[in-house]
N, C-alpha and C positions, 0 to 999 in steps of 0.2 A: 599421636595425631590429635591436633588443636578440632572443638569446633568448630565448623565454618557457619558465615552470618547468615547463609545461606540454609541450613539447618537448622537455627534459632531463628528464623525468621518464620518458617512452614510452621514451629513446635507452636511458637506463641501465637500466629494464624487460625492455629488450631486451640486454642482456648487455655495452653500451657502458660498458666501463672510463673513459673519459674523455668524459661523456657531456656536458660541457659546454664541452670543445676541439670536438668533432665540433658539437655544435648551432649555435655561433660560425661553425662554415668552413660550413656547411649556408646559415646565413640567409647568409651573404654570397655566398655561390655563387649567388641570385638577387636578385630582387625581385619574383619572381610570386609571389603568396601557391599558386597553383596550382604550378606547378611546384617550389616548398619541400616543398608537400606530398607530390607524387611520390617527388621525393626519398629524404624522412623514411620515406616508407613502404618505398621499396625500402631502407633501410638498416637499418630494423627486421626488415624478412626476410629479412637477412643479407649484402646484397651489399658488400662493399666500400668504404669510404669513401671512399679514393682511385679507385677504377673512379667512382663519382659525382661527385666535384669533377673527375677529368680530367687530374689528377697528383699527385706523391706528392714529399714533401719528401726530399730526400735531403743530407744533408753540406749545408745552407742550400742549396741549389737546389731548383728546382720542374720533376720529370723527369716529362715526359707519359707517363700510362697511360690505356689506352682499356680499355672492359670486353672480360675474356677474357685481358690479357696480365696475367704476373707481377708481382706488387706487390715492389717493393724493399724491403728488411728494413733498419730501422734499423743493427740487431747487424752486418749486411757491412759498413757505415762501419769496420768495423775492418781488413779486410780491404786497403779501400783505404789504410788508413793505414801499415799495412805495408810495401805498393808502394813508397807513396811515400819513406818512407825511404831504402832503399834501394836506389832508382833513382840511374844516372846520369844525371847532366847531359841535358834534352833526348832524353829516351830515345825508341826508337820501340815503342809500347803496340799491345797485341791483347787485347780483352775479346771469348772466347769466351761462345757459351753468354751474349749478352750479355743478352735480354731487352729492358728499355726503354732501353738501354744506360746502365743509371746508374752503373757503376762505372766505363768510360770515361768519361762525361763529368764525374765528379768528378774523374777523375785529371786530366784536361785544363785543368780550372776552376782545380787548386791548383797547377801546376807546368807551364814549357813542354814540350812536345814536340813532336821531327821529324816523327814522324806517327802516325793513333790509326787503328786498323780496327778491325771489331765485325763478327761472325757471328753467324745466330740459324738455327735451324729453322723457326719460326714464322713467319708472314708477317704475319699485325695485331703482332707485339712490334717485327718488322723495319720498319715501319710507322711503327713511335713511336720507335725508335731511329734511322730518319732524320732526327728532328726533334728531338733531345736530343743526340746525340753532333757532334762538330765535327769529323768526319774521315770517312772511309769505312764502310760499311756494306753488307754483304752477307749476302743470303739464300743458306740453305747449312747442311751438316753439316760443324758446327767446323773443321777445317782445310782443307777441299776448295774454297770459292769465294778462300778469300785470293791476294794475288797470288804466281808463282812465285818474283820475287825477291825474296820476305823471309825466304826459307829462309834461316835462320840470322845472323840479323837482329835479330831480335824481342828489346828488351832486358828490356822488362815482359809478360809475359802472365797477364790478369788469366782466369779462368773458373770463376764461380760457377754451377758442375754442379749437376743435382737431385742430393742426395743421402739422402732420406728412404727406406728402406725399401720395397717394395713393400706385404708386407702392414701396414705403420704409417700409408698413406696413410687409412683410415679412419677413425686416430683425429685427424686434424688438425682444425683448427677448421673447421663449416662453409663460411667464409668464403672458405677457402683452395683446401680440395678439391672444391666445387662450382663456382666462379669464375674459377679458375685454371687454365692448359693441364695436364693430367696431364706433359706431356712437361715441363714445368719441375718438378715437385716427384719423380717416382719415380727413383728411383735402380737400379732394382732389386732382387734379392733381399737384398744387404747393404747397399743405400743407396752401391754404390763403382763400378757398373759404367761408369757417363760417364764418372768420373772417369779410369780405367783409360786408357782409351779417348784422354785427354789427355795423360795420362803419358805413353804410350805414342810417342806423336805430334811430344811435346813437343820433345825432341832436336833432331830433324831441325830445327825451326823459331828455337830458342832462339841468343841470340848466343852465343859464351865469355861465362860470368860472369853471365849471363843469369838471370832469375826467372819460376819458374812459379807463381801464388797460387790455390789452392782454400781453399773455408770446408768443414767438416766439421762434425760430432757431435765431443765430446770422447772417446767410446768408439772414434769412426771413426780419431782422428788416428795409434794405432799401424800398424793397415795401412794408412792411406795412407802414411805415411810408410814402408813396407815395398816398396810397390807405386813409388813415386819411387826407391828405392835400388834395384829391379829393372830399372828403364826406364835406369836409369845416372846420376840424378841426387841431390847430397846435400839429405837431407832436414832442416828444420828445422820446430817448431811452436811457434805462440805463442797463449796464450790470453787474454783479457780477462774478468776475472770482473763488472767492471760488465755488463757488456753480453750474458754466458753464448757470445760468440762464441770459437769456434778454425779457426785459420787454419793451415793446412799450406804452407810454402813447400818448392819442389822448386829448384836452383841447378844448373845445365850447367857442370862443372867447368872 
């Protein structure tokens, strides 16, 4: 079944930028004229795209989201793409702060590794990131369920922190700050205090020569990068202007 104009006309009424990508994955996401229509209407009231089809494209994979956890951001593909440059050989990977775990299991998808672990807070993300990542997962704050031997181990560590603002969470799109766990998008007062929080951590966990990867604000990436040279690691940042993504890498000397 084709969409109708009639479908793409209500989606993009309702603020759908790609109101004829969305109508296309909507009709194929069933074949009950009833349940299309659910759907359609919970998408015009803002909920999520991906919370309704059930995953979210990431780096060409199809990373399970259920409603309530964080929807993966195109813009982090850059993030990972970082990683992976600069990884050695078969590295062993920790994506904190994983969420649906999509930036481990992309890393996993494009390059082998020893081994991949994934933390979350959350219990519905750690949930869906049992079921996307290809390696261990664990419920937990960021460093504390991992295992004890990988202190100083860890040759990628991927963690994409909240890093939005506290008071800035009001102006994000419905879609986000309604939908989405507050514990993924706040950052706190400057949008850095997770982050800190990994810096901090980081050392203990990192091999020699080791990589720690946060995505930031372009405003954010001087103190992060301030906040990495106080934890004891050298700090590098890279931006991509396709994509408005900056990535702050931290390196264990």
């Amino acid at each position: 079944m084709l969409p109708t104009t009639d479908l793409v006309t209500r989606l993009r009424a309702a603020g759908c930028v790609f109101a004829e990508d969305e109508a296309r994955l909507l009709v194929e996401a069933t074949a009950d004229p009833a349940e299309l229509a659910a759907l359609v209407a919970r998408r015009v009231a803002g909920e999520p795209l991906e919370h309704l089809l059930g995953w979210a494209e990431f780096r060409e994979l199809r990373i399970a989201v259920e409603p309530g956890v964080f929807v993966p951001r195109q813009r982090t593909a850059f993030l990972v793409e970082q990683a992976l440059a600069a990884a050695p050989p078969e590295p062993v990977v920790v994506d904190l702060c994983c969420g649906s775990g999509a930036l481990g299991a992309a890393f996993a998808a494009a390059a082998p590794v020893t081994a991949l672990y994934a933390t979350d807070l959350d219990p519905a993300a750690v949930r869906c990131a049992r079921g996307n990542v290809p390696g261990h997962v664990f419920e937990g704050d960021l460093f504390t369920p991992l295992p004890a031997d990988l202190r100083g181990r860890v040759d990628v560590l991927l963690s994409n922190v909240p890093y939005v603002p506290t008071d800035a969470i009001t102006d994000m799109p419905p879609e986000a700050r309604e939908h989405e766990p507050r514990v993924a998008l706040d950052g706190g007062s400057d949008g850095l205090a997770v982050l800190r929080r990994v810096a901090a951590g980081a050392p203990e966990w990192l091999a020699p020569g080791g990589h720690l990867y946060v995505e930031t604000s372009e405003g954010q990436a001087p103190v992060a990068s301030a906040v990495f040279t106080a934890a004891g690691l050298t700090p590098s940042v890279f931006s991509d202007d396709d994509s408005g993504a900056t990535v702050v890498r931290g390196t264990r000397p």
